[in-house]
PDBQT receptor file of N, H, CA, C and O in Angstrom, charges set to zero:
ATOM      1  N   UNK A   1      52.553 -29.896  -1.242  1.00  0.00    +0.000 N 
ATOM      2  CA  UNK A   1      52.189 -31.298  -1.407  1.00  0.00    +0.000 C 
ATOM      3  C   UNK A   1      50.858 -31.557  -0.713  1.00  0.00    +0.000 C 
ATOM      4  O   UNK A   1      50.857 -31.293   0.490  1.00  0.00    +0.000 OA
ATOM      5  N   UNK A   2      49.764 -32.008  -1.218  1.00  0.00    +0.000 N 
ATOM      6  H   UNK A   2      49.765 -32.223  -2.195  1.00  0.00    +0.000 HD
ATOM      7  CA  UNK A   2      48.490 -32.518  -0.866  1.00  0.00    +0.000 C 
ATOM      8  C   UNK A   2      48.261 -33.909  -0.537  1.00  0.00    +0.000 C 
ATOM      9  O   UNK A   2      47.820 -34.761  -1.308  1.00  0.00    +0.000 OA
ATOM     10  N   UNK A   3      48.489 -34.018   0.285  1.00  0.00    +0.000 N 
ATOM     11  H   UNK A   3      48.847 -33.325   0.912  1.00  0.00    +0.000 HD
ATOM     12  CA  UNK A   3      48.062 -36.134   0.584  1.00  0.00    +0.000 C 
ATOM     13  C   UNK A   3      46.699 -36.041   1.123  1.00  0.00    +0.000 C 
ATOM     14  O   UNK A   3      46.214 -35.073   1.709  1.00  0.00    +0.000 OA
ATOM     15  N   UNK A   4      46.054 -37.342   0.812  1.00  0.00    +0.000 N 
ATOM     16  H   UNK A   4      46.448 -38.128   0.335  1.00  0.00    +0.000 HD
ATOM     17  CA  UNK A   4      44.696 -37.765   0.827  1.00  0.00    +0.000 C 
ATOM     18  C   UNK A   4      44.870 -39.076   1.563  1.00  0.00    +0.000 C 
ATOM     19  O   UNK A   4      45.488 -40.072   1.188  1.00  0.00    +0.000 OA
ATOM     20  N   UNK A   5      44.020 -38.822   2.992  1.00  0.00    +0.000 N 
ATOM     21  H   UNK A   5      43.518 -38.013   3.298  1.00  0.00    +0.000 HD
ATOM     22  CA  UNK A   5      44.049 -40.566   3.626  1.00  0.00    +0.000 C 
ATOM     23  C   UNK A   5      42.689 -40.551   3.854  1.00  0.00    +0.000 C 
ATOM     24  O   UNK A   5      41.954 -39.582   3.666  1.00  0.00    +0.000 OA
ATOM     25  N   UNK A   6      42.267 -41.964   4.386  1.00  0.00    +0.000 N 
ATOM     26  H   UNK A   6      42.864 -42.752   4.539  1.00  0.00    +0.000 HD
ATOM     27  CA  UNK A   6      41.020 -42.338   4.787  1.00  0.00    +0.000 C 
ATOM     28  C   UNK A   6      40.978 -43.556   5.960  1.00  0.00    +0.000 C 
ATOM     29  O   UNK A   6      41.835 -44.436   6.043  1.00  0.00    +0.000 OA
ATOM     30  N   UNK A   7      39.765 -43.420   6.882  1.00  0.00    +0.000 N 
ATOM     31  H   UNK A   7      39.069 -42.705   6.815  1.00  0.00    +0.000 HD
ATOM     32  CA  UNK A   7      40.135 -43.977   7.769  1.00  0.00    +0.000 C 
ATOM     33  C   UNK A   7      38.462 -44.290   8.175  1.00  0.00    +0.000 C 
ATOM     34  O   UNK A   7      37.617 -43.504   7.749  1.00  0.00    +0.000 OA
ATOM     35  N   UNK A   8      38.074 -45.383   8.951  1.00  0.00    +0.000 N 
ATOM     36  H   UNK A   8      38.761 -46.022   9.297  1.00  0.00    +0.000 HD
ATOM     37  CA  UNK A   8      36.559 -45.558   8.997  1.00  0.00    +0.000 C 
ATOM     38  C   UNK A   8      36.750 -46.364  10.740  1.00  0.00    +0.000 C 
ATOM     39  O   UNK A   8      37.778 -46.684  11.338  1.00  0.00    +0.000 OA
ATOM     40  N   UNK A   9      35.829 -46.440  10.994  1.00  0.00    +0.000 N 
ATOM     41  H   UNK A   9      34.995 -46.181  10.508  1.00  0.00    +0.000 HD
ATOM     42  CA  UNK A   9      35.617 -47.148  12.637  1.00  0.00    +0.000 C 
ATOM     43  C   UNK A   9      34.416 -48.187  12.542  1.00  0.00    +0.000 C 
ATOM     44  O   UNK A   9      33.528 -47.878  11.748  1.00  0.00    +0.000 OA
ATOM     45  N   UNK A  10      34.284 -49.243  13.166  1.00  0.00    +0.000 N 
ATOM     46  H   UNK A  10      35.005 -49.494  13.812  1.00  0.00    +0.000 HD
ATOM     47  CA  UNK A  10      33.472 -50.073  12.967  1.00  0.00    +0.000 C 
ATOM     48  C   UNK A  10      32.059 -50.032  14.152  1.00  0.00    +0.000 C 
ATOM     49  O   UNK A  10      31.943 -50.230  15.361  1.00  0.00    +0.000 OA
ATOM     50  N   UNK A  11      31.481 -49.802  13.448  1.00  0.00    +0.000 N 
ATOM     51  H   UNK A  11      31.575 -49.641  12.465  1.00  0.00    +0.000 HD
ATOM     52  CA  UNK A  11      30.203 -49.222  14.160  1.00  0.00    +0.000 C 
ATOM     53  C   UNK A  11      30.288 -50.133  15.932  1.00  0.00    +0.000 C 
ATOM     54  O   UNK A  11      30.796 -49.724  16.976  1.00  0.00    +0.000 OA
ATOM     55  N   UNK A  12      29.777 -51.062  15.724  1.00  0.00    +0.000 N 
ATOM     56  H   UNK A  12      29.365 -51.394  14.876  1.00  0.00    +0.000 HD
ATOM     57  CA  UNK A  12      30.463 -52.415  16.797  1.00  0.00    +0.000 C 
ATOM     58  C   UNK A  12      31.882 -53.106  17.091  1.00  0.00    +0.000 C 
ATOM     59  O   UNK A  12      32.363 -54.215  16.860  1.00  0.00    +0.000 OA
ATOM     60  N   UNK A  13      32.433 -51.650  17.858  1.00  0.00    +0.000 N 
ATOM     61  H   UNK A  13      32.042 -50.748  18.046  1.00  0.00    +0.000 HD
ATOM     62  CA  UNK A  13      34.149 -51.916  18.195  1.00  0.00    +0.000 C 
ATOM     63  C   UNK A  13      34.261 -53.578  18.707  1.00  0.00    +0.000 C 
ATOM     64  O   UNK A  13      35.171 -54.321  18.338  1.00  0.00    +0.000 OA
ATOM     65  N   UNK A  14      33.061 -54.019  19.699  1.00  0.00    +0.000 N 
ATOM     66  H   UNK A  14      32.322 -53.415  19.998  1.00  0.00    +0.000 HD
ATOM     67  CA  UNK A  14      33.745 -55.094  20.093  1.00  0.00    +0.000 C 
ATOM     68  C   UNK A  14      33.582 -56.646  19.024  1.00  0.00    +0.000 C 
ATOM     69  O   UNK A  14      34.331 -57.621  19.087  1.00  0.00    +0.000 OA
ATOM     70  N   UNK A  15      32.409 -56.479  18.111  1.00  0.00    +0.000 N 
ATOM     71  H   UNK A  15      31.800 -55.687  18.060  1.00  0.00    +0.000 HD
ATOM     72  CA  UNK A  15      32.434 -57.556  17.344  1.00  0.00    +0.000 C 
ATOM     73  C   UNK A  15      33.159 -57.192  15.816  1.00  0.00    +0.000 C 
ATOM     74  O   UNK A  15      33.567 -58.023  15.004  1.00  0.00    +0.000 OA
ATOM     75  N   UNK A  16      33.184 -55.860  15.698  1.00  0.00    +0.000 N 
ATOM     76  H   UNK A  16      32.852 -55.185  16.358  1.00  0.00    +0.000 HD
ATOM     77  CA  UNK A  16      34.646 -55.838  14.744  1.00  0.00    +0.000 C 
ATOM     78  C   UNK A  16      33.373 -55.093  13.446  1.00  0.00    +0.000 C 
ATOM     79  O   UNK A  16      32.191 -54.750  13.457  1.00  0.00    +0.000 OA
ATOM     80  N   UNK A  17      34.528 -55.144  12.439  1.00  0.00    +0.000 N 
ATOM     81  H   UNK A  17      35.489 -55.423  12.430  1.00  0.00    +0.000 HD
ATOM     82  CA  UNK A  17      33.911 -54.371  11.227  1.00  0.00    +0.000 C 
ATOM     83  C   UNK A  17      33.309 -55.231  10.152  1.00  0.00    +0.000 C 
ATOM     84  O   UNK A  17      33.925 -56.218   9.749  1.00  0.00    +0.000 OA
ATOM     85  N   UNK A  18      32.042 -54.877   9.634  1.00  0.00    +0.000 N 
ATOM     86  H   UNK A  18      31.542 -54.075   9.962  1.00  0.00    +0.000 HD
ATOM     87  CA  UNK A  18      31.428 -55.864   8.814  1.00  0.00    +0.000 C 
ATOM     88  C   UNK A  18      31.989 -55.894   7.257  1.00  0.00    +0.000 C 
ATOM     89  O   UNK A  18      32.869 -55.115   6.893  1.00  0.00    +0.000 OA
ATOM     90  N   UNK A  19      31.494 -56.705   6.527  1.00  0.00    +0.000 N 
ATOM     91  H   UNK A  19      30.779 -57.339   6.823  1.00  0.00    +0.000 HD
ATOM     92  CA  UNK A  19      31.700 -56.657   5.197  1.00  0.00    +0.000 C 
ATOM     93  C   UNK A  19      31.492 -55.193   4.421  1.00  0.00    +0.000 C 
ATOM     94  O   UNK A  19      32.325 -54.606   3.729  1.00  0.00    +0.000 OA
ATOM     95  N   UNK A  20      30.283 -54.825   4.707  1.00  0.00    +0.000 N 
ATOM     96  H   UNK A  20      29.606 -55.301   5.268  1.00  0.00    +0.000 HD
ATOM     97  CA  UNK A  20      29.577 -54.189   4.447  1.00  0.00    +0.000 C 
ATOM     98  C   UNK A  20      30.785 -52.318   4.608  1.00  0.00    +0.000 C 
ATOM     99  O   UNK A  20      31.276 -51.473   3.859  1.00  0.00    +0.000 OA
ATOM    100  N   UNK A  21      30.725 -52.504   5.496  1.00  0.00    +0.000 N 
ATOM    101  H   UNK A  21      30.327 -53.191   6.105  1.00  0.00    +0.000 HD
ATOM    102  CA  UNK A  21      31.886 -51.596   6.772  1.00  0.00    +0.000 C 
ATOM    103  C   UNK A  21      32.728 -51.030   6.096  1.00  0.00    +0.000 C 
ATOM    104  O   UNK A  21      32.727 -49.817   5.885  1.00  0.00    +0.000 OA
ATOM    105  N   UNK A  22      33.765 -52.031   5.559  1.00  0.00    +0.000 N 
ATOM    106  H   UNK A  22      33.766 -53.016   5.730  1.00  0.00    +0.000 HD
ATOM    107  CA  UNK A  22      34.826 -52.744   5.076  1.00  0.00    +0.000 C 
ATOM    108  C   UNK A  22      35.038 -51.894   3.398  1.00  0.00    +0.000 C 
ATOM    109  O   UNK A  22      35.830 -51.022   3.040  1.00  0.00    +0.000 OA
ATOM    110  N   UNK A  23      33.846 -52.684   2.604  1.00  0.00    +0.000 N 
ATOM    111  H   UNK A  23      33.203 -53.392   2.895  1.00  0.00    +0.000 HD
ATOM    112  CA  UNK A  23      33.434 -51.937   0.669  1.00  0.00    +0.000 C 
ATOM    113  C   UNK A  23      32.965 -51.160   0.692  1.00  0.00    +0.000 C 
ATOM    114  O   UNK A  23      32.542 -50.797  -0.405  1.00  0.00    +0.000 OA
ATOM    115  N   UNK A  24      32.581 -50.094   2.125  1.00  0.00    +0.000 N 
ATOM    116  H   UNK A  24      32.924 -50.389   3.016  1.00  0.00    +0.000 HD
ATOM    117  CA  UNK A  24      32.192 -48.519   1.998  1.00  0.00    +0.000 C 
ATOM    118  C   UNK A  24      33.654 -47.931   2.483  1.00  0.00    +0.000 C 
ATOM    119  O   UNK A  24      33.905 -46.980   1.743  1.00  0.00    +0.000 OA
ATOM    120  N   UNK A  25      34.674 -48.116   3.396  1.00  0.00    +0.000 N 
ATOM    121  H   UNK A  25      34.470 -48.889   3.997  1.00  0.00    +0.000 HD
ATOM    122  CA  UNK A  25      36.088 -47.721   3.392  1.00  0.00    +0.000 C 
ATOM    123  C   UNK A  25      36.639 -47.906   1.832  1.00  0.00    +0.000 C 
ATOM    124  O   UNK A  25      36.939 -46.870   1.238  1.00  0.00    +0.000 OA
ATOM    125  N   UNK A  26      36.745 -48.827   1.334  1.00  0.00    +0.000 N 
ATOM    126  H   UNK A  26      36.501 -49.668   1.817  1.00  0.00    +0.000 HD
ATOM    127  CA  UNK A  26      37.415 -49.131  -0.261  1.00  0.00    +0.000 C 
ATOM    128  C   UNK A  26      36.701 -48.103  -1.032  1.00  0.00    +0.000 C 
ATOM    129  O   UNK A  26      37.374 -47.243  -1.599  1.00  0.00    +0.000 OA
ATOM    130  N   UNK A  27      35.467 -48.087  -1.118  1.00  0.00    +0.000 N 
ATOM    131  H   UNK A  27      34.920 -48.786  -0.658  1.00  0.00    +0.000 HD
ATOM    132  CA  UNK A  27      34.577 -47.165  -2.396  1.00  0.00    +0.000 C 
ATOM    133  C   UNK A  27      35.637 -45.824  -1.496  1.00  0.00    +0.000 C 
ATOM    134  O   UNK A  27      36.802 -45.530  -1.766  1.00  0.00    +0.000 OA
ATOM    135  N   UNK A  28      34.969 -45.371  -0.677  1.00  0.00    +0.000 N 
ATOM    136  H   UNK A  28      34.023 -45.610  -0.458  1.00  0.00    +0.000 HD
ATOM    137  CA  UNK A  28      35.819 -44.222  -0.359  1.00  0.00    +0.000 C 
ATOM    138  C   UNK A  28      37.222 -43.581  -0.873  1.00  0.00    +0.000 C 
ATOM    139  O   UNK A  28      37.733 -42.643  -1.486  1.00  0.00    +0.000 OA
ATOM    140  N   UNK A  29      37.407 -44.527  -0.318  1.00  0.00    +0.000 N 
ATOM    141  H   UNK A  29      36.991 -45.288   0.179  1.00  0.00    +0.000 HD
ATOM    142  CA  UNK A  29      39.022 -44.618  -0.697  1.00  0.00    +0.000 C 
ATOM    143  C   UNK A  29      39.630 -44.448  -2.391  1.00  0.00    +0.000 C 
ATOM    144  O   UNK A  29      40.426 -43.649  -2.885  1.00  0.00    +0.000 OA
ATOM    145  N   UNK A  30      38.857 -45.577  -2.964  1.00  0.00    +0.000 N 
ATOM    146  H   UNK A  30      38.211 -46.226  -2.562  1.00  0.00    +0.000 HD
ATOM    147  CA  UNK A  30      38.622 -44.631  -4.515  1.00  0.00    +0.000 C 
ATOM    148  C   UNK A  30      37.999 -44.010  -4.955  1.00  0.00    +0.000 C 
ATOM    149  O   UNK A  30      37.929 -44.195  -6.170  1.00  0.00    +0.000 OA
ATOM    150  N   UNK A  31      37.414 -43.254  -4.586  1.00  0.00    +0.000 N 
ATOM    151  H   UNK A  31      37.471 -43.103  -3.599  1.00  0.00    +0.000 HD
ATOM    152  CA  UNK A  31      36.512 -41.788  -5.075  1.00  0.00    +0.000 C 
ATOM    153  C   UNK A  31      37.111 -40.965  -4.763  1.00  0.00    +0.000 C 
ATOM    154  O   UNK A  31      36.914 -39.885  -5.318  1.00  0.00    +0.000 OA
ATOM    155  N   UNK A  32      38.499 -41.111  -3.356  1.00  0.00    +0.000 N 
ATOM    156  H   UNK A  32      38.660 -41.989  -2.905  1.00  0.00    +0.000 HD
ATOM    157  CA  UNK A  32      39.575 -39.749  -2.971  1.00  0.00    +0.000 C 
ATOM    158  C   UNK A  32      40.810 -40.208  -3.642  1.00  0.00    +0.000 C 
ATOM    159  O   UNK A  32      41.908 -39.874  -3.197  1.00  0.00    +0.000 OA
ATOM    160  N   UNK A  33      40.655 -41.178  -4.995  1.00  0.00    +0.000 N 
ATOM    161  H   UNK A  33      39.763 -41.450  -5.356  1.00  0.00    +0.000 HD
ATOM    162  CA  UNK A  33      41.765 -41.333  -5.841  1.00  0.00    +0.000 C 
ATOM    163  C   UNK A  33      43.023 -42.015  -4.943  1.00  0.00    +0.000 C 
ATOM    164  O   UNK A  33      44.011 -42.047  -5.676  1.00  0.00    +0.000 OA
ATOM    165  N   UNK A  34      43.320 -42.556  -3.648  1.00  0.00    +0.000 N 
ATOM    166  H   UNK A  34      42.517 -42.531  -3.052  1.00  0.00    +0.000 HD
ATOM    167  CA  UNK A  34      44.252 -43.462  -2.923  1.00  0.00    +0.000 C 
ATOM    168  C   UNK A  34      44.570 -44.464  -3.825  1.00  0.00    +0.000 C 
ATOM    169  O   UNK A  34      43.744 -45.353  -4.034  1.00  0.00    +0.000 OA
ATOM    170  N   UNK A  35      45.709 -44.456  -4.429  1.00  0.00    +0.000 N 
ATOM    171  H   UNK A  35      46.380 -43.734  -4.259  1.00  0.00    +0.000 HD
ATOM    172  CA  UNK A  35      46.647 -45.274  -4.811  1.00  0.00    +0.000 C 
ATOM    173  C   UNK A  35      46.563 -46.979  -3.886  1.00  0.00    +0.000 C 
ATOM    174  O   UNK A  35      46.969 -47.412  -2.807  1.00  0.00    +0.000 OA
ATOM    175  N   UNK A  36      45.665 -47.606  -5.261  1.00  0.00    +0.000 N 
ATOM    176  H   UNK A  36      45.335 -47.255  -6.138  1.00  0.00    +0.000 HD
ATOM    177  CA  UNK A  36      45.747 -49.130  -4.809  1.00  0.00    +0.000 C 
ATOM    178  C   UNK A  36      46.745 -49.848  -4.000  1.00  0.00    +0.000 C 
ATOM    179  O   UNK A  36      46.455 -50.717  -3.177  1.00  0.00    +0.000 OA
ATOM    180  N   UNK A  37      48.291 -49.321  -4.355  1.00  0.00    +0.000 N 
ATOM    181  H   UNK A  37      48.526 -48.616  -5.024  1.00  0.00    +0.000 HD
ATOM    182  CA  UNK A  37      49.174 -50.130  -3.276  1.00  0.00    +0.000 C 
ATOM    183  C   UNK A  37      49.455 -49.093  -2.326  1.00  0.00    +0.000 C 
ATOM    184  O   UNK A  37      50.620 -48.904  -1.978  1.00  0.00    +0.000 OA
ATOM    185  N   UNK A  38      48.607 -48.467  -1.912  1.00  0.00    +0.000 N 
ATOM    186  H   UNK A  38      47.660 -48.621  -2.195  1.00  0.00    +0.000 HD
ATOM    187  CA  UNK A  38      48.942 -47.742  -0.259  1.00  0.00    +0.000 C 
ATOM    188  C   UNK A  38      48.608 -48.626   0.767  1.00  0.00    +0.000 C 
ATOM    189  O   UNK A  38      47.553 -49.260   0.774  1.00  0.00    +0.000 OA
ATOM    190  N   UNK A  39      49.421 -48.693   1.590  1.00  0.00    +0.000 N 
ATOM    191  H   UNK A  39      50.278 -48.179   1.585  1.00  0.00    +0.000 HD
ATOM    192  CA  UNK A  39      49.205 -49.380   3.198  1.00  0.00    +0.000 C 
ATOM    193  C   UNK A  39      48.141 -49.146   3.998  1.00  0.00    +0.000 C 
ATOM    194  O   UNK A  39      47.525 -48.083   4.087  1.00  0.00    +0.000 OA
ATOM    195  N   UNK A  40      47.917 -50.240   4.627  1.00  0.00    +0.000 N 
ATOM    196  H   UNK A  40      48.417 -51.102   4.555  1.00  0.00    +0.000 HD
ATOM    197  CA  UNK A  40      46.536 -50.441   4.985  1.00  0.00    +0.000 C 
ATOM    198  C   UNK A  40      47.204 -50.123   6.704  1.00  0.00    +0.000 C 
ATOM    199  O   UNK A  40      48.374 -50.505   6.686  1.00  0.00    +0.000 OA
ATOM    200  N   UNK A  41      46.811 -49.526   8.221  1.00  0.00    +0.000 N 
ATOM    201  H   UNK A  41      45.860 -49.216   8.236  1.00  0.00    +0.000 HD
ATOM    202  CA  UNK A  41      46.735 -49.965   9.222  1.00  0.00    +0.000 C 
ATOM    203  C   UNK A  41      45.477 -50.283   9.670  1.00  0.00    +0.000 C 
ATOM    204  O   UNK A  41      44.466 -50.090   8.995  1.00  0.00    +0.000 OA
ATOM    205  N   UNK A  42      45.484 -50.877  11.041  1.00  0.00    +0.000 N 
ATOM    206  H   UNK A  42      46.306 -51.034  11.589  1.00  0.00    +0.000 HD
ATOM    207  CA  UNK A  42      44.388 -51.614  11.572  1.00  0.00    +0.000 C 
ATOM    208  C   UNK A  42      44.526 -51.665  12.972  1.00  0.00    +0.000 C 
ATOM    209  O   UNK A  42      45.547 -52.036  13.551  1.00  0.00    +0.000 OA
ATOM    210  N   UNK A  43      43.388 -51.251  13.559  1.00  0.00    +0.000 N 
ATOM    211  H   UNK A  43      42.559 -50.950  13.088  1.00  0.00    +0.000 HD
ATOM    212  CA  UNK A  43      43.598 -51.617  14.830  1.00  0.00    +0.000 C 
ATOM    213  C   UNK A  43      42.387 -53.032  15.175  1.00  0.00    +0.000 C 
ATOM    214  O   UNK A  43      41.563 -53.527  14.406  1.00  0.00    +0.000 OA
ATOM    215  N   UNK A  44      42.705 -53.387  16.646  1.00  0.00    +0.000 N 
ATOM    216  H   UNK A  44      43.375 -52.985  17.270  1.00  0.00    +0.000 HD
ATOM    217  CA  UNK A  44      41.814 -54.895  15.828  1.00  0.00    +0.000 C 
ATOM    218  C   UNK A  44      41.650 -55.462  17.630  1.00  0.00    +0.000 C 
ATOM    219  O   UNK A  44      42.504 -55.673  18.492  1.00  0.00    +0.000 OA
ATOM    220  N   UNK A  45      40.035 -55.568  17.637  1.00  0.00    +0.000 N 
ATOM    221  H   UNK A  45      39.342 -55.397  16.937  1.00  0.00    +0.000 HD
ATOM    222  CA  UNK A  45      39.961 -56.048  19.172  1.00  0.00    +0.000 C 
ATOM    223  C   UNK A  45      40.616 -57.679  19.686  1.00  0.00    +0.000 C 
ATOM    224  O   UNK A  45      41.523 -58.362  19.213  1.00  0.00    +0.000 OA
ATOM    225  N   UNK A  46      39.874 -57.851  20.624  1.00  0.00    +0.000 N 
ATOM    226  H   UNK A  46      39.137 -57.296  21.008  1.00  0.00    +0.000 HD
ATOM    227  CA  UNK A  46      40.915 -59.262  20.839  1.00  0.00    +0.000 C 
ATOM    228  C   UNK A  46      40.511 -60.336  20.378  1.00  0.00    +0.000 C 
ATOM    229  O   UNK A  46      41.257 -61.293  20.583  1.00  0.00    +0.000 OA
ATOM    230  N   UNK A  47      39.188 -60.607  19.581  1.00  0.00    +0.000 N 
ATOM    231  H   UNK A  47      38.582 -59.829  19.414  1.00  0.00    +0.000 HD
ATOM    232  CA  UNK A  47      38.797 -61.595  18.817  1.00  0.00    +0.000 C 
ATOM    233  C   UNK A  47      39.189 -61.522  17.533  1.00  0.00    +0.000 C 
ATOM    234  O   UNK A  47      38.490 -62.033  16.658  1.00  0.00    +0.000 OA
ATOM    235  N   UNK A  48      40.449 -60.829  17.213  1.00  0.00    +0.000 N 
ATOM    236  H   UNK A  48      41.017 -60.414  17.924  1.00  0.00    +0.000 HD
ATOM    237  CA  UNK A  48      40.601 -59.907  15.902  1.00  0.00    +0.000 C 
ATOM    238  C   UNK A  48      39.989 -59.819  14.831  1.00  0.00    +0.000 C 
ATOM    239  O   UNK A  48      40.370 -60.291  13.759  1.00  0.00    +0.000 OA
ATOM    240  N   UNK A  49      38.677 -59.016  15.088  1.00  0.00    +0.000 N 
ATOM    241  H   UNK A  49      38.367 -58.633  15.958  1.00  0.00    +0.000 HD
ATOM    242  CA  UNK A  49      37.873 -58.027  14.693  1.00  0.00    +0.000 C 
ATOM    243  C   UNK A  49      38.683 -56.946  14.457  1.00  0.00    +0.000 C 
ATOM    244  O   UNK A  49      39.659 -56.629  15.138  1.00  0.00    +0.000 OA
ATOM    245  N   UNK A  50      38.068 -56.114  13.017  1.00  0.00    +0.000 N 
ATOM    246  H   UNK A  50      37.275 -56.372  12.464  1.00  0.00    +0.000 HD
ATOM    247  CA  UNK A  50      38.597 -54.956  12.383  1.00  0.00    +0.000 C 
ATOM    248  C   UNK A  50      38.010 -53.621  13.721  1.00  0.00    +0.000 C 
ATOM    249  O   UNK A  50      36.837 -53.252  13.676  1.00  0.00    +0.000 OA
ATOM    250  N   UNK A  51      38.683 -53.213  14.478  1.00  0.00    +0.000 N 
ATOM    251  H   UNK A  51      39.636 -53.512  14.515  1.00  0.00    +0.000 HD
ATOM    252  CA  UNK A  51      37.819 -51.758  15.098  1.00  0.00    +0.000 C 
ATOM    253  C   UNK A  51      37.787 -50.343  14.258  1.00  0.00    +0.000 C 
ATOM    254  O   UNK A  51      36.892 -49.498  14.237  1.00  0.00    +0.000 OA
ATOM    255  N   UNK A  52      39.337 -50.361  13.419  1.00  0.00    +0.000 N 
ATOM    256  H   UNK A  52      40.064 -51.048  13.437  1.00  0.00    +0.000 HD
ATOM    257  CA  UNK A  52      39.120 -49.571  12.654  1.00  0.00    +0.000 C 
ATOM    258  C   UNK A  52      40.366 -49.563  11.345  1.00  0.00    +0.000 C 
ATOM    259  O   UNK A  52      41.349 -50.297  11.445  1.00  0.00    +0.000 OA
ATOM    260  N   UNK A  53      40.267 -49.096  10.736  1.00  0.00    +0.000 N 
ATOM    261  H   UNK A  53      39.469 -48.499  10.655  1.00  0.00    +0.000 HD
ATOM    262  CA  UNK A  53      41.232 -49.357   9.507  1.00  0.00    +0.000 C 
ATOM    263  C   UNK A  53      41.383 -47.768   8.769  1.00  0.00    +0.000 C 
ATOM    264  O   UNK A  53      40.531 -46.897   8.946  1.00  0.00    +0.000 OA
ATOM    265  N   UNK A  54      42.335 -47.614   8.114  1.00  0.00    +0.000 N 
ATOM    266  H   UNK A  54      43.027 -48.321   7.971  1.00  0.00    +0.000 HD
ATOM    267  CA  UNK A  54      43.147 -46.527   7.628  1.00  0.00    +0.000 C 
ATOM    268  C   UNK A  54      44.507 -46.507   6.883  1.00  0.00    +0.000 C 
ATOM    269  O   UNK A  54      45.477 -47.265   6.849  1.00  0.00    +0.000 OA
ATOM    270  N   UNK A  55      44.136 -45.174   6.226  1.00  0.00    +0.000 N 
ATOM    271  H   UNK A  55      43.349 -44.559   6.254  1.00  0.00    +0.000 HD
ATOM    272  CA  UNK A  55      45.781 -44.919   5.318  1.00  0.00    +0.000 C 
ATOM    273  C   UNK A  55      46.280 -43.764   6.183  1.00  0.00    +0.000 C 
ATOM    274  O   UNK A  55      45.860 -43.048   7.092  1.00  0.00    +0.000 OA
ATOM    275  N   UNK A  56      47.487 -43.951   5.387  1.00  0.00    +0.000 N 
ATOM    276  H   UNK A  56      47.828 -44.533   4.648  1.00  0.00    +0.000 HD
ATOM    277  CA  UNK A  56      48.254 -42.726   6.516  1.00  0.00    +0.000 C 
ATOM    278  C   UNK A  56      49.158 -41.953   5.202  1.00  0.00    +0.000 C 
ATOM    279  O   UNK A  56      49.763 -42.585   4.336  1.00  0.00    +0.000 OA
ATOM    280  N   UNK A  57      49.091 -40.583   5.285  1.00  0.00    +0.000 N 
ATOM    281  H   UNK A  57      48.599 -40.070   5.989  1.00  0.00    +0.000 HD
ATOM    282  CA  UNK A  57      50.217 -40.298   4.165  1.00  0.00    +0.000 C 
ATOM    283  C   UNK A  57      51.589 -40.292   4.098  1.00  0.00    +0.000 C 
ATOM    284  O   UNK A  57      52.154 -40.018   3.039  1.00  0.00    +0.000 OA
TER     285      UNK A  57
């Protein structure tokens, strides 16, 4: 069995992940074929800002 995840970090942990950040994780994510309803985690500073986001298989 082969699983495919993806996972990105936000350049500026403490002001969080940009838009920008954000539709280069997604493009990714479909170009390694990840199934649209896969689960998203997040870790997220205390202004909840994105620090980093990911799939998990």
């Amino acid at each position: 069995m082969i699983t495919t995840s993806a996972s990105a970090n936000a350049e500026d942990q403490r002001s969080g992940m940009t838009l920008d950040e954000l539709a280069a994780f997604v493009q990714n994510a479909l170009r390694h074929e990840i199934p649209g309803d896969t689960r998203l985690y997040v870790r997220v500073n205390l202004k909840g800002g994105i620090k980093r986001i990911e799939t998990r298989p």
